[in-house]
FIPATOR-336936 format. One line per 5 residues: number of its first residue (from 1); their letters; for each residue x, y, z of N, C-alpha, C. Coordinates in steps of 0.001 Angstrom, whole numbers, always signed. Layout:
N
NUM> A> X Y Z X Y Z X Y Z; ...
//
This chain:
76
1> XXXXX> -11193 -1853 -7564 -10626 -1189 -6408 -9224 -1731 -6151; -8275 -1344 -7322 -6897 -1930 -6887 -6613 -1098 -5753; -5331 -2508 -4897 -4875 -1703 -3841 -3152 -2287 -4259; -2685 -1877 -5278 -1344 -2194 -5269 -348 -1354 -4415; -511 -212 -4534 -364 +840 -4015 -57 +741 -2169
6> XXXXX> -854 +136 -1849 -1048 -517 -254 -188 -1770 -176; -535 -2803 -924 -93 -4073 -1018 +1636 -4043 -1195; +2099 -3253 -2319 +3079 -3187 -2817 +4311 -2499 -2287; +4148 -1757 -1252 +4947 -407 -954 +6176 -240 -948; +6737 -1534 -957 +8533 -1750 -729 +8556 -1229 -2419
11> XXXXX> +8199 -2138 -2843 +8072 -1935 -4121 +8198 -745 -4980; +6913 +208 -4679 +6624 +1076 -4933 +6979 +2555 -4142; +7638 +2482 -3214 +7851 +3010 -2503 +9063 +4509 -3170; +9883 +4150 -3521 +10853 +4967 -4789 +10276 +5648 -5764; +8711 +5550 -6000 +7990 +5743 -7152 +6544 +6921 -6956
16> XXXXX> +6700 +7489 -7752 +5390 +8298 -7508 +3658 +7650 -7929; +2924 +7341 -7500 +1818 +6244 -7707 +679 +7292 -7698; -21 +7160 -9061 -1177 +7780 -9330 -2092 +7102 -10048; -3118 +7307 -8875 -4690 +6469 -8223 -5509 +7051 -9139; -5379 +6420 -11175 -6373 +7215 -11271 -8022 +6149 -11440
21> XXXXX> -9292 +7041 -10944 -10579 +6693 -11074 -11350 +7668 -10518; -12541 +7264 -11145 -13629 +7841 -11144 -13815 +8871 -9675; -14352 +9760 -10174 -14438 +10774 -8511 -15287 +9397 -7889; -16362 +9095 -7273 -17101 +8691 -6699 -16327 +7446 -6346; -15530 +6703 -7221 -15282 +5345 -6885 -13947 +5709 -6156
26> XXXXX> -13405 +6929 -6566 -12064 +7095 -5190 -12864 +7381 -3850; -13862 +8079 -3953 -14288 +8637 -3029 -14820 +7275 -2143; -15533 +6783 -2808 -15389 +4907 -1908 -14177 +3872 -1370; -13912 +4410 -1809 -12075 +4038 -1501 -11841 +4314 -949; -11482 +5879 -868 -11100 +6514 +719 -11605 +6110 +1379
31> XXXXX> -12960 +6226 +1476 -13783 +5624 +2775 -13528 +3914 +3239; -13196 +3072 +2410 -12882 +1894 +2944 -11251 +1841 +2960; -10672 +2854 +3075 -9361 +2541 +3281 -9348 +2962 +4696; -10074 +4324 +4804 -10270 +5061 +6203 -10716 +3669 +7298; -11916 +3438 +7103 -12302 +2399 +7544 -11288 +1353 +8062
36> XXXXX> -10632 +599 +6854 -9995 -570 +7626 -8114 +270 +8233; -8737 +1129 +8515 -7268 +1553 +9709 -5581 +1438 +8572; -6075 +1989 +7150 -4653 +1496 +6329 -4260 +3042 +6533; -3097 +3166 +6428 -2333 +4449 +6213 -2299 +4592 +4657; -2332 +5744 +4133 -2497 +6656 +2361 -382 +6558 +2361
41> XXXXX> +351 +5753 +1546 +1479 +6013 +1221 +1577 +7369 +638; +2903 +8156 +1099 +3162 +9465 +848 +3061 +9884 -487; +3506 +8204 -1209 +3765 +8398 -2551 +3019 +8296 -3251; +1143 +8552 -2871 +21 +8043 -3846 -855 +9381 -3815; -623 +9722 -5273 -1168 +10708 -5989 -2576 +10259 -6241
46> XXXXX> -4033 +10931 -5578 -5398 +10745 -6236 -5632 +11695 -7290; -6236 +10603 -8281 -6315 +11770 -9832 -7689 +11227 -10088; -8786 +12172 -9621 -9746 +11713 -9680 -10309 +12097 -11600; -11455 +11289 -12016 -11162 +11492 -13481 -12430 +10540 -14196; -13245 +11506 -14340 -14458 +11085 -15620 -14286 +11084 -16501
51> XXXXX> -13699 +9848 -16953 -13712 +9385 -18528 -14638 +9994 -19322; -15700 +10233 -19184 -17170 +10871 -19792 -17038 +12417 -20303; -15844 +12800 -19815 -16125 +14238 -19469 -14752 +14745 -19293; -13308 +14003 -18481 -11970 +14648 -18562 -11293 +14136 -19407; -10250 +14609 -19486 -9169 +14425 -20578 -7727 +13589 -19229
56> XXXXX> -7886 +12327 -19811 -6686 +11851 -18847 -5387 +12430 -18760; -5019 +12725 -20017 -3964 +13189 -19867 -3502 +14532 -18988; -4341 +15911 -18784 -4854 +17129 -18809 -4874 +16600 -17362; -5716 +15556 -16659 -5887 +15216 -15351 -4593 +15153 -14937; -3945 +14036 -15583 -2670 +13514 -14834 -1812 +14798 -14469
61> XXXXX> -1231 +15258 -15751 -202 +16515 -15670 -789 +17514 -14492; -1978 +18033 -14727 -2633 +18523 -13445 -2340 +18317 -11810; -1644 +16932 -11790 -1328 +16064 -10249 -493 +15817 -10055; +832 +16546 -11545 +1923 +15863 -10885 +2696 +15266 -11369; +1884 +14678 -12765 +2551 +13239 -13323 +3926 +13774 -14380
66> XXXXX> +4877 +13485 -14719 +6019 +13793 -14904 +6160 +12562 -16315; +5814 +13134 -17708 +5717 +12032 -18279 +7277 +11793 -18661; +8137 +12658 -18640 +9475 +12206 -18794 +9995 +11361 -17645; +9732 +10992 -16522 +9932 +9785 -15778 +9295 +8393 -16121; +10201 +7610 -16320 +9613 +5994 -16055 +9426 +5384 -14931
71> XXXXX> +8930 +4411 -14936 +8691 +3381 -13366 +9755 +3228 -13173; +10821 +2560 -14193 +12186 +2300 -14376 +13203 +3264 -13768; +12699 +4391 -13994 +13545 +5364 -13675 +13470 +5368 -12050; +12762 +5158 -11430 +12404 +5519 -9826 +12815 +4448 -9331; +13259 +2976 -10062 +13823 +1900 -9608 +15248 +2312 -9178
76> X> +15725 +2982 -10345 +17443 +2748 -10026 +18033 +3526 -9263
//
């Protein structure tokens, strides 16, 4: 249950951030994020995603993900 995303935000904040895991285990997440009173950064994409069964890549592009951007790139 990373929370870099929360933890990090100065950081990450310039950057588009995509939450990917399991449907059920985001879905626990939400609920303990709801719970402890955190605010969802604007910049965090949920890509929910059964390894068993989706295609990560197919997920990501699906949400957003921009593979011609780097992390690097949203730094400068």
């Amino acid at each position: 249950l990373d929370t870099a995303a929360f933890r990090e935000k100065k950081l990450l904040s310039p950057c588009k951030v995509f939450e990917v895991d399991h449907p059920l285990t985001q879905e626990d997440k939400k609920a303990r994020i709801q719970r402890a009173g955190w605010d969802i950064p604007q910049n965090l994409t949920w890509v929910p995603v059964d390894f068993t069964q989706d295609a990560l890549e197919e997920k990501l592009l699906a949400s957003g993900f921009d593979q011609t951007v780097s992390f690097f790139h949203g730094l400068a």
